[in-house]
VMD Tcl script that builds the backbone (N, CA, C; Angstrom):
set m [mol new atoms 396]
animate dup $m
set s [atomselect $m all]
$s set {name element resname resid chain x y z} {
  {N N UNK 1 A 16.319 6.287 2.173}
  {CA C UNK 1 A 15.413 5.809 1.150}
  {C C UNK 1 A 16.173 5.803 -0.174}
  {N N UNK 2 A 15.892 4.526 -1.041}
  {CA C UNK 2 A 17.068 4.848 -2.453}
  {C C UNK 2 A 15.784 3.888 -3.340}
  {N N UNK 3 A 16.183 4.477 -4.668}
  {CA C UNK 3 A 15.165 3.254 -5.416}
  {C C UNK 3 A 16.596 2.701 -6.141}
  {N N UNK 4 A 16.237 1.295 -6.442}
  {CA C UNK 4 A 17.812 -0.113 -6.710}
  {C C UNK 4 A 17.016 -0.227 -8.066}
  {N N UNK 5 A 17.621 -0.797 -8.936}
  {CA C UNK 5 A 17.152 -1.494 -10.009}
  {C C UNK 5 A 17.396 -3.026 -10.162}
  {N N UNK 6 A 16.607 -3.964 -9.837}
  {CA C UNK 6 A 16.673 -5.476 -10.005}
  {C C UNK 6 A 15.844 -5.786 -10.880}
  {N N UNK 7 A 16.734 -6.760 -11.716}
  {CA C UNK 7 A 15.782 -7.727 -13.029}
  {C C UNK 7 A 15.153 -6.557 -13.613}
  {N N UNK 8 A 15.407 -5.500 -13.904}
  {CA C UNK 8 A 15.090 -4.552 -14.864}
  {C C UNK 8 A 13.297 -3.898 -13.894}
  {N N UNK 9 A 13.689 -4.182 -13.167}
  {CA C UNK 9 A 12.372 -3.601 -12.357}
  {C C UNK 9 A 13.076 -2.265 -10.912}
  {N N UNK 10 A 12.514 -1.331 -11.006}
  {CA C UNK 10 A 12.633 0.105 -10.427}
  {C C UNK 10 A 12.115 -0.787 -8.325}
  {N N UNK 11 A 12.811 -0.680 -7.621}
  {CA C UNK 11 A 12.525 -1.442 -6.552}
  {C C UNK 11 A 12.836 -0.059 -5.104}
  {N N UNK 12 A 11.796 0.716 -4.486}
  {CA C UNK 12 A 11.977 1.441 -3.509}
  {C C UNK 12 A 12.208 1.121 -2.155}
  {N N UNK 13 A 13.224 1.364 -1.272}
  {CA C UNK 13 A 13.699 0.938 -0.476}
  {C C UNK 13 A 13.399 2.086 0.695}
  {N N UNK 14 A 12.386 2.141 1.490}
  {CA C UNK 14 A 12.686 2.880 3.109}
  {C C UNK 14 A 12.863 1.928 4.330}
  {N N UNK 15 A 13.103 2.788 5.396}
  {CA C UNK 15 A 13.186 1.686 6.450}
  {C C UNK 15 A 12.173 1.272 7.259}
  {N N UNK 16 A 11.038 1.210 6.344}
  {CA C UNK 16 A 9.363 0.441 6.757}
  {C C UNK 16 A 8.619 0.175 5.782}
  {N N UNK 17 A 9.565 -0.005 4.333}
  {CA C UNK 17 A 9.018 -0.541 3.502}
  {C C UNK 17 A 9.738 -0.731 1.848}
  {N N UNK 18 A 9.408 -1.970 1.353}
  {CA C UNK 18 A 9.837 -2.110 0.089}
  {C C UNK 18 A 9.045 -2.288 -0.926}
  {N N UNK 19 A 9.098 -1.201 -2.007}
  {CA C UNK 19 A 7.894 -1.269 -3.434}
  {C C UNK 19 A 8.268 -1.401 -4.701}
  {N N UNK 20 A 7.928 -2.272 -5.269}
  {CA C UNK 20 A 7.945 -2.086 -6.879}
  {C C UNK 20 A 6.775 -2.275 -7.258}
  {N N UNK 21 A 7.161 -2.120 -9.052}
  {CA C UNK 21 A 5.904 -2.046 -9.682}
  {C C UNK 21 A 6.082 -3.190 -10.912}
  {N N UNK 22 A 4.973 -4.040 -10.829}
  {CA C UNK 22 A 4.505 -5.022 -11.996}
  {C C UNK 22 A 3.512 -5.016 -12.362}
  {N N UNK 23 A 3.216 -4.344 -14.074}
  {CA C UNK 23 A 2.192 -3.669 -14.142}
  {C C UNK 23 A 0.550 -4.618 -14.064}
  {N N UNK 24 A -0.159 -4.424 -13.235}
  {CA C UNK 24 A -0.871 -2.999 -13.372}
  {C C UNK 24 A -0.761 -2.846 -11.796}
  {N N UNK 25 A 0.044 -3.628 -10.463}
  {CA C UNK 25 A -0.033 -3.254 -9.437}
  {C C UNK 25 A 1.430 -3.090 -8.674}
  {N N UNK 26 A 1.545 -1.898 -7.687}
  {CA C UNK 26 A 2.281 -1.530 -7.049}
  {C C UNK 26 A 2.565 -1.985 -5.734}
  {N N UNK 27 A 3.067 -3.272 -6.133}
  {CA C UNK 27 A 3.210 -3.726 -4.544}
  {C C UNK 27 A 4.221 -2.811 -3.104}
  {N N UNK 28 A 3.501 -3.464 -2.060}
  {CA C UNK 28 A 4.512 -2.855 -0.972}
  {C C UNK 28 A 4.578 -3.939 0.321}
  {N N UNK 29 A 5.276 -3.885 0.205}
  {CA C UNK 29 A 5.729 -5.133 1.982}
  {C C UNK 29 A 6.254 -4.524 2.648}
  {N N UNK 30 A 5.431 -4.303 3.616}
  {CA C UNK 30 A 6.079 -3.566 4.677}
  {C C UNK 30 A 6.837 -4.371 5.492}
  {N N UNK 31 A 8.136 -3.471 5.955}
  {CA C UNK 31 A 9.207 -4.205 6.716}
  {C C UNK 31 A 8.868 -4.991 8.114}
  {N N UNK 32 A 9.193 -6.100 8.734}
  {CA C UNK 32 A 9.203 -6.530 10.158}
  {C C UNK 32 A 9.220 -5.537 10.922}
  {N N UNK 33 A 8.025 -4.900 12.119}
  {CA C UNK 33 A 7.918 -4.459 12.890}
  {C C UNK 33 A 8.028 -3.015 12.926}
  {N N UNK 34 A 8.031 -2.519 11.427}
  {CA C UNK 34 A 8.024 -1.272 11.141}
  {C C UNK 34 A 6.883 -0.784 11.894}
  {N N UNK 35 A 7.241 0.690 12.299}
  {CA C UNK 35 A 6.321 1.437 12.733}
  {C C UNK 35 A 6.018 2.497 12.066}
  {N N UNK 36 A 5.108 3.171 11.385}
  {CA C UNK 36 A 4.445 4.000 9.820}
  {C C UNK 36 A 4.173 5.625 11.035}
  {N N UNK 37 A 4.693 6.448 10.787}
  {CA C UNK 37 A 4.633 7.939 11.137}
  {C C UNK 37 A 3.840 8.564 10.137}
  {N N UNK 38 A 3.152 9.559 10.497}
  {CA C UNK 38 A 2.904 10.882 9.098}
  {C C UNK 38 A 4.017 10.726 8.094}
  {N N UNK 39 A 5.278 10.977 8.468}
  {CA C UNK 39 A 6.375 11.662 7.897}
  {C C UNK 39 A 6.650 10.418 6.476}
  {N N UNK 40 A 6.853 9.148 7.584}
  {CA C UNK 40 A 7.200 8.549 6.880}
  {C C UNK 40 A 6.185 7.845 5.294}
  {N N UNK 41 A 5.062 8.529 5.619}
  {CA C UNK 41 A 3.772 7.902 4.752}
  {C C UNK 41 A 3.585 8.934 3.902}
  {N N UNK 42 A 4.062 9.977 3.910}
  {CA C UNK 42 A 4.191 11.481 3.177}
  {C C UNK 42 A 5.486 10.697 2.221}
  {N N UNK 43 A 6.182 10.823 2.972}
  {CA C UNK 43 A 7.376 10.808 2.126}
  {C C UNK 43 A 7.534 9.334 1.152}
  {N N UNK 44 A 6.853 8.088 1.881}
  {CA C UNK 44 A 6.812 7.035 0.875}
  {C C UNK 44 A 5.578 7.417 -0.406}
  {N N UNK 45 A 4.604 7.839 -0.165}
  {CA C UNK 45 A 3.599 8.126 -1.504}
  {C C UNK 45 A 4.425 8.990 -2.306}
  {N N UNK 46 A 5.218 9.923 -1.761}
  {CA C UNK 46 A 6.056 10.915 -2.530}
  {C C UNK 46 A 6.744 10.565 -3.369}
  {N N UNK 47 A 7.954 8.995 -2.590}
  {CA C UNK 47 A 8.876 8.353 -3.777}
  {C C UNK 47 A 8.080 7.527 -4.695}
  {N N UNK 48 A 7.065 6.552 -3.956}
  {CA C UNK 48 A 6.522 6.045 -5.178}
  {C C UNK 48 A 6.144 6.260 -6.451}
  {N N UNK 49 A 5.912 7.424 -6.728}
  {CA C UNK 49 A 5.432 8.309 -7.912}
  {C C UNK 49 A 6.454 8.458 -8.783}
  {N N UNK 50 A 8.066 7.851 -8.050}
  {CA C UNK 50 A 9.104 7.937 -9.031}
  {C C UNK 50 A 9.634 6.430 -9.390}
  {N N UNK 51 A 8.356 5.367 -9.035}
  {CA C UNK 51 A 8.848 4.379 -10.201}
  {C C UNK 51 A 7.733 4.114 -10.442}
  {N N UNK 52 A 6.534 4.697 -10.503}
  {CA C UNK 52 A 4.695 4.318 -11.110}
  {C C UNK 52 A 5.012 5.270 -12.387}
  {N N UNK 53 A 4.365 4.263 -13.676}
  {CA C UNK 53 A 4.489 4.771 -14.709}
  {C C UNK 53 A 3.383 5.738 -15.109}
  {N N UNK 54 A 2.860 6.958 -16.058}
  {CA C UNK 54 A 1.770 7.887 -16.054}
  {C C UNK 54 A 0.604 6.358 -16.320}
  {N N UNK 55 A -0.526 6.956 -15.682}
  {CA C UNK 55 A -1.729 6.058 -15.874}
  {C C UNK 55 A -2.115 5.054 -14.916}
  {N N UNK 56 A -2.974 4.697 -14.656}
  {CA C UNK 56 A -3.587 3.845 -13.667}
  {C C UNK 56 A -3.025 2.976 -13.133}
  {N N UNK 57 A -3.137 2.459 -11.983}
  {CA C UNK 57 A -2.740 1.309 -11.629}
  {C C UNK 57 A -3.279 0.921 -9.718}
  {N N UNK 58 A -3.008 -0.067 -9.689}
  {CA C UNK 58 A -3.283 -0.657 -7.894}
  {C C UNK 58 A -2.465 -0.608 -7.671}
  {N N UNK 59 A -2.828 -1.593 -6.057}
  {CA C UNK 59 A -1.828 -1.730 -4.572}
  {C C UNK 59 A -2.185 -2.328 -4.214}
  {N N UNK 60 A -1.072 -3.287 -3.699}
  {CA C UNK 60 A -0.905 -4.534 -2.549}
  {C C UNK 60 A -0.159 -3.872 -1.700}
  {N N UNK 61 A -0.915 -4.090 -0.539}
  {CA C UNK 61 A 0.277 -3.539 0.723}
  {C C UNK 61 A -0.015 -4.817 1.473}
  {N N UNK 62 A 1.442 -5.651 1.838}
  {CA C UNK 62 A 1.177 -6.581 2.183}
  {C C UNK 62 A 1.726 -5.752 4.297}
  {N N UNK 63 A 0.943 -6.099 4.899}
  {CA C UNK 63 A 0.669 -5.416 6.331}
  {C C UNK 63 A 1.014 -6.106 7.833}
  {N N UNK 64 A 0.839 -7.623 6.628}
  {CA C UNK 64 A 1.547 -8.643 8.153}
  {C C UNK 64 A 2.955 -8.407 8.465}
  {N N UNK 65 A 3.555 -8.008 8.631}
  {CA C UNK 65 A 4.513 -7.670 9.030}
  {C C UNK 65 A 4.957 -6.821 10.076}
  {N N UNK 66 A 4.051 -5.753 9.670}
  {CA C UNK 66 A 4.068 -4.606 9.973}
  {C C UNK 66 A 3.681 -3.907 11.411}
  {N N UNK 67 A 4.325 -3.698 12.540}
  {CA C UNK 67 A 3.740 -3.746 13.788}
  {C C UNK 67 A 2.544 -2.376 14.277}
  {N N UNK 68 A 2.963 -1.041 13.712}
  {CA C UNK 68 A 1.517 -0.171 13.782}
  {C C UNK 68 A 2.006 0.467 12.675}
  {N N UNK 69 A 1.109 1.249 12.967}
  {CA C UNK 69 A 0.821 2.531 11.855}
  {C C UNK 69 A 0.124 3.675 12.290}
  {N N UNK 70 A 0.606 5.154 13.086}
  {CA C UNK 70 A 0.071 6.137 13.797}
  {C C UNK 70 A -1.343 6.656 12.533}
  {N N UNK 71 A -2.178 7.083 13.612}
  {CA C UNK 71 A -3.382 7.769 13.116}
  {C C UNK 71 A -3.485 8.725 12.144}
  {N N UNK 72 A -2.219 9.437 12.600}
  {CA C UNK 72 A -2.237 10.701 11.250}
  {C C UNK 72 A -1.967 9.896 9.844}
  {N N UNK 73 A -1.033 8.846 10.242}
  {CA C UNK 73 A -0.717 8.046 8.475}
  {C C UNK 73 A -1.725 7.243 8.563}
  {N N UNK 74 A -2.450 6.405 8.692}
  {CA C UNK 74 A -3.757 6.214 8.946}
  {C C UNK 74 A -4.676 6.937 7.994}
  {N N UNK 75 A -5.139 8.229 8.359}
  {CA C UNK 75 A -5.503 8.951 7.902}
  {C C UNK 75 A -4.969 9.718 6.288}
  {N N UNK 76 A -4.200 9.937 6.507}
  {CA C UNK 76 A -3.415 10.085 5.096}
  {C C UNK 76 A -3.361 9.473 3.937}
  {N N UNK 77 A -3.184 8.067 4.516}
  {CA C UNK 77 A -3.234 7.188 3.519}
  {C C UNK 77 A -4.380 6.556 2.850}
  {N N UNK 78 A -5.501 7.357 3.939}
  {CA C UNK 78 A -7.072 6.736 3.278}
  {C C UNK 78 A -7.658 7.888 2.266}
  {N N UNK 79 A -7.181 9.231 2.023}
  {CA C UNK 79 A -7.386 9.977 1.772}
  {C C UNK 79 A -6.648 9.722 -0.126}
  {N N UNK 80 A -7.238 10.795 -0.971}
  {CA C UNK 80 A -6.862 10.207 -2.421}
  {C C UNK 80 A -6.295 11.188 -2.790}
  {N N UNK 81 A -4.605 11.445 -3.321}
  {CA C UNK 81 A -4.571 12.407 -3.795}
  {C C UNK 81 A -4.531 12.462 -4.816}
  {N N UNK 82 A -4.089 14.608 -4.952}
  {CA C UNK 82 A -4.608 14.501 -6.677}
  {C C UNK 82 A -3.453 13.663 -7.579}
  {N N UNK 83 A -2.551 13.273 -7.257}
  {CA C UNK 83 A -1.264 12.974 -8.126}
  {C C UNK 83 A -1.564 11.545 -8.354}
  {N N UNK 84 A -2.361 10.909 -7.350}
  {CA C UNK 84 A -2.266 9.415 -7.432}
  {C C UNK 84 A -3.331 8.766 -8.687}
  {N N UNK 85 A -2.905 7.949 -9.277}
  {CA C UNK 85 A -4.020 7.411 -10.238}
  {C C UNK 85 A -4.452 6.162 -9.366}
  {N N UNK 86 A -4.338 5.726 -8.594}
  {CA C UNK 86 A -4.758 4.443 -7.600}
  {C C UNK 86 A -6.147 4.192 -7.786}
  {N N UNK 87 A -6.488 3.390 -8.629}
  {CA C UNK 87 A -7.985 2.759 -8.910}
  {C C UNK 87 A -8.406 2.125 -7.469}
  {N N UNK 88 A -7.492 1.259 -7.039}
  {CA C UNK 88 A -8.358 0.310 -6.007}
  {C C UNK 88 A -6.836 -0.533 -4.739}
  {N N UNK 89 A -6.738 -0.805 -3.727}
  {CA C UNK 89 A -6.412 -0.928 -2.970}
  {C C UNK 89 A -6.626 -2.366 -2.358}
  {N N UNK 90 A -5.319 -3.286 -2.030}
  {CA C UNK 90 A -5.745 -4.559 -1.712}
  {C C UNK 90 A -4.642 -4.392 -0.478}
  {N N UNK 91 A -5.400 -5.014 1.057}
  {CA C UNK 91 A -4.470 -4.542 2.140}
  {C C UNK 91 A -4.435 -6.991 2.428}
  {N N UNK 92 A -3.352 -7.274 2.087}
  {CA C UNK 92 A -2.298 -8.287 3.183}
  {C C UNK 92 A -2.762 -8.376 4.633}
  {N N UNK 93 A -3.848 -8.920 4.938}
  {CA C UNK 93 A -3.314 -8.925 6.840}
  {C C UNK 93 A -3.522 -10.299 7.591}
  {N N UNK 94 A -2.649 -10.440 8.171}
  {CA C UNK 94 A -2.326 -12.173 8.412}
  {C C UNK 94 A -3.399 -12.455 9.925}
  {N N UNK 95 A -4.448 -11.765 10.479}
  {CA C UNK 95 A -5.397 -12.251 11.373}
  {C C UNK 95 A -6.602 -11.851 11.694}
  {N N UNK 96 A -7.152 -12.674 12.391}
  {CA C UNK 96 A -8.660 -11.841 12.145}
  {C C UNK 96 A -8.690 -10.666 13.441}
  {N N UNK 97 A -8.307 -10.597 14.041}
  {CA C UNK 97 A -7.672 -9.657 14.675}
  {C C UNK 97 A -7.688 -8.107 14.039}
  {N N UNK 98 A -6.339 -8.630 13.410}
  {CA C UNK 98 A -5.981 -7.262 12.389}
  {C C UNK 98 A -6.947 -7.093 11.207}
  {N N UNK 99 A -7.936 -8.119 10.744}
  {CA C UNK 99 A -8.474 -7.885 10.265}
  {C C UNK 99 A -9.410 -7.147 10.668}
  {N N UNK 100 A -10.338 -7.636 11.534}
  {CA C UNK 100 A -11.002 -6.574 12.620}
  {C C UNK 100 A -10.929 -4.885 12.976}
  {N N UNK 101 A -9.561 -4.635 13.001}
  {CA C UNK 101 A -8.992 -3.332 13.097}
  {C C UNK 101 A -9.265 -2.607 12.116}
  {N N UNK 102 A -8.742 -3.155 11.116}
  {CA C UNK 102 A -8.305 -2.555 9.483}
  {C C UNK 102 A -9.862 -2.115 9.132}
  {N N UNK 103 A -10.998 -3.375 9.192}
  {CA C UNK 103 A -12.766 -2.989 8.977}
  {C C UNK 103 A -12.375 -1.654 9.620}
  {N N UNK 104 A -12.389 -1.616 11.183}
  {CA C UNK 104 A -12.790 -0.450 11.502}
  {C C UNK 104 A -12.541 0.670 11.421}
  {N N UNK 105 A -11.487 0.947 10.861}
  {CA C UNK 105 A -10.525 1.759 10.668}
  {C C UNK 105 A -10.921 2.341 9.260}
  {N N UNK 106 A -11.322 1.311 8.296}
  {CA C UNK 106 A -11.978 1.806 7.118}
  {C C UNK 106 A -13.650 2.409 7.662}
  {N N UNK 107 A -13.742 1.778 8.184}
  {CA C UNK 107 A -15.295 2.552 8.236}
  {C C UNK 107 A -15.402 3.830 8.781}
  {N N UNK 108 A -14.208 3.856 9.593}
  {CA C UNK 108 A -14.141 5.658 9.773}
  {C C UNK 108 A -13.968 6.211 9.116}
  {N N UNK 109 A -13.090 5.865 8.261}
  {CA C UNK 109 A -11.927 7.050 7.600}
  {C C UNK 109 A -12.687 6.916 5.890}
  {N N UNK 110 A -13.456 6.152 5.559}
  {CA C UNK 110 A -14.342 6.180 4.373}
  {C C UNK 110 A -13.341 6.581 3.280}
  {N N UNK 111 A -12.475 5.423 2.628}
  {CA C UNK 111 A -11.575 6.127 1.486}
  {C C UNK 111 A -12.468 6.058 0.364}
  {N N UNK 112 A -12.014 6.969 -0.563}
  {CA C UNK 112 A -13.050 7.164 -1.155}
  {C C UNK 112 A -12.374 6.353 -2.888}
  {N N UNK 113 A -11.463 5.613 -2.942}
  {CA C UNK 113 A -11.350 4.510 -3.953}
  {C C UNK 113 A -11.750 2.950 -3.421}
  {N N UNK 114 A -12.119 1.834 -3.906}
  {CA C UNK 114 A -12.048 0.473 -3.003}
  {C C UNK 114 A -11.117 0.378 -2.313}
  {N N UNK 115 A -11.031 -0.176 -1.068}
  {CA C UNK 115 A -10.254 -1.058 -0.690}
  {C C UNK 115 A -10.653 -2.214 -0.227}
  {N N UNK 116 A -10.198 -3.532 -0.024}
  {CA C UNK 116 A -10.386 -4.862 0.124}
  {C C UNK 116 A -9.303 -5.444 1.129}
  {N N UNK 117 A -9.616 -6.238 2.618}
  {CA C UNK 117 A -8.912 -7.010 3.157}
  {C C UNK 117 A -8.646 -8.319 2.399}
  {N N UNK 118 A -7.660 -9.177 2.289}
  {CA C UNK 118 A -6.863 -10.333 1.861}
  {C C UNK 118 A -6.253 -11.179 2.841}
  {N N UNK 119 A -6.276 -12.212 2.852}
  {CA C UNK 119 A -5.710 -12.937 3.773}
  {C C UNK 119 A -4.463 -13.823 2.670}
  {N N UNK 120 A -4.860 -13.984 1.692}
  {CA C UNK 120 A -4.318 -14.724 0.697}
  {C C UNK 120 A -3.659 -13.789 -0.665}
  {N N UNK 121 A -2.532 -13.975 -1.150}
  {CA C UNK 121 A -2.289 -12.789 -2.129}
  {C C UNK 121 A -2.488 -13.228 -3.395}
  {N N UNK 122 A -2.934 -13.813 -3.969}
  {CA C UNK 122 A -3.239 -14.654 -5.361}
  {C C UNK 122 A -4.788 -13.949 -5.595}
  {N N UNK 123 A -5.688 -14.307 -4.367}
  {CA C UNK 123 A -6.655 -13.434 -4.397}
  {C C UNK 123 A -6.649 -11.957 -4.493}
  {N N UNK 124 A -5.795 -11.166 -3.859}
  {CA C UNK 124 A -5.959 -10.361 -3.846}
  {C C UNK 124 A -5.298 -9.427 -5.278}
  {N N UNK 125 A -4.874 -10.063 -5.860}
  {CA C UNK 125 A -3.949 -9.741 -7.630}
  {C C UNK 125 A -4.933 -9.479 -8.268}
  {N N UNK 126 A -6.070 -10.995 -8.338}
  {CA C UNK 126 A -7.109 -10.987 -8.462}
  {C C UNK 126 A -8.331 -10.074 -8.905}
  {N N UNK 127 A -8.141 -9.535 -7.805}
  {CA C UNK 127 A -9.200 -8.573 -7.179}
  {C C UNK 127 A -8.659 -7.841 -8.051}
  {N N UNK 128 A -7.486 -6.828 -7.897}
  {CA C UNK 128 A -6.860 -5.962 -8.081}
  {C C UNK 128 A -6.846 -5.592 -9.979}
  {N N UNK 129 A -6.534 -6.898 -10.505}
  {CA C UNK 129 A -6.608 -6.557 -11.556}
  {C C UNK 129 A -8.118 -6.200 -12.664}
  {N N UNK 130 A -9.376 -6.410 -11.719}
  {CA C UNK 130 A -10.393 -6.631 -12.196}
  {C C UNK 130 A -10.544 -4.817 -12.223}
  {N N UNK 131 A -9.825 -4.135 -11.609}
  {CA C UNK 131 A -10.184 -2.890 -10.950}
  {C C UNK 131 A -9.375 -1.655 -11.903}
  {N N UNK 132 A -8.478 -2.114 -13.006}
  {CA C UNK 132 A -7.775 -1.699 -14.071}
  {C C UNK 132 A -9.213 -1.345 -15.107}
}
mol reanalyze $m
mol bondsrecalc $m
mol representation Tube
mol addrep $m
């Protein structure tokens, strides 16, 4: 994991995902066929916090890409911690399929900031910035 600096923007690099930040949202694209562990979902919220500036902001996690994501990170990631200022949450998912999943998956796990499925990312900026 390393954070790069491009075009004067702080850019985090693991091997299931790439994040920067343009304010007011923290994007993330997750890598082709990445597979998301506890470990690895611990340890990415961990680095992120070292290029999010103090004070509020969102997330795009763009998800099509992305082949699973185990239950414990699942879980983790629906959960709010105290360090995070994360107003609101916009999840990327390229089918209705995965869209399908993602509903259900929220309705268990009840996060307790918004989150919003996207099929389109213009919309979902959108969204995101209304939530600042």
């Amino acid at each position: 994991m390393r954070v790069n600096m491009v075009n004067n923007k702080h850019i985090l690099e693991t091997h299931t995902a790439i994040a920067w930040y343009e304010e007011p949202v923290l994007f993330v694209e997750c890598r082709p066929n990445a597979i998301i562990t506890l470990d690895d979902a611990v340890d990415h919220v961990e680095r992120s916090l070292e290029i999010l500036p103090e004070g509020n902001f969102t997330q795009l996690i763009d998800m099509r890409k992305l082949k699973s994501i185990s239950r414990e990170a699942r879980v983790y990631y629906s959960r709010d911690s105290s360090k995070s200022h994360c107003k609101a949450v916009a999840l990327l998912v390229k089918s209705p399929l995965s869209r399908v999943i993602a509903n259900f998956f929220l309705g268990i796990n009840k996060p307790n900031k918004p989150i919003k499925l996207f099929t389109k990312r213009d919309s979902a900026i959108h969204w995101l910035k209304a939530h600042i």
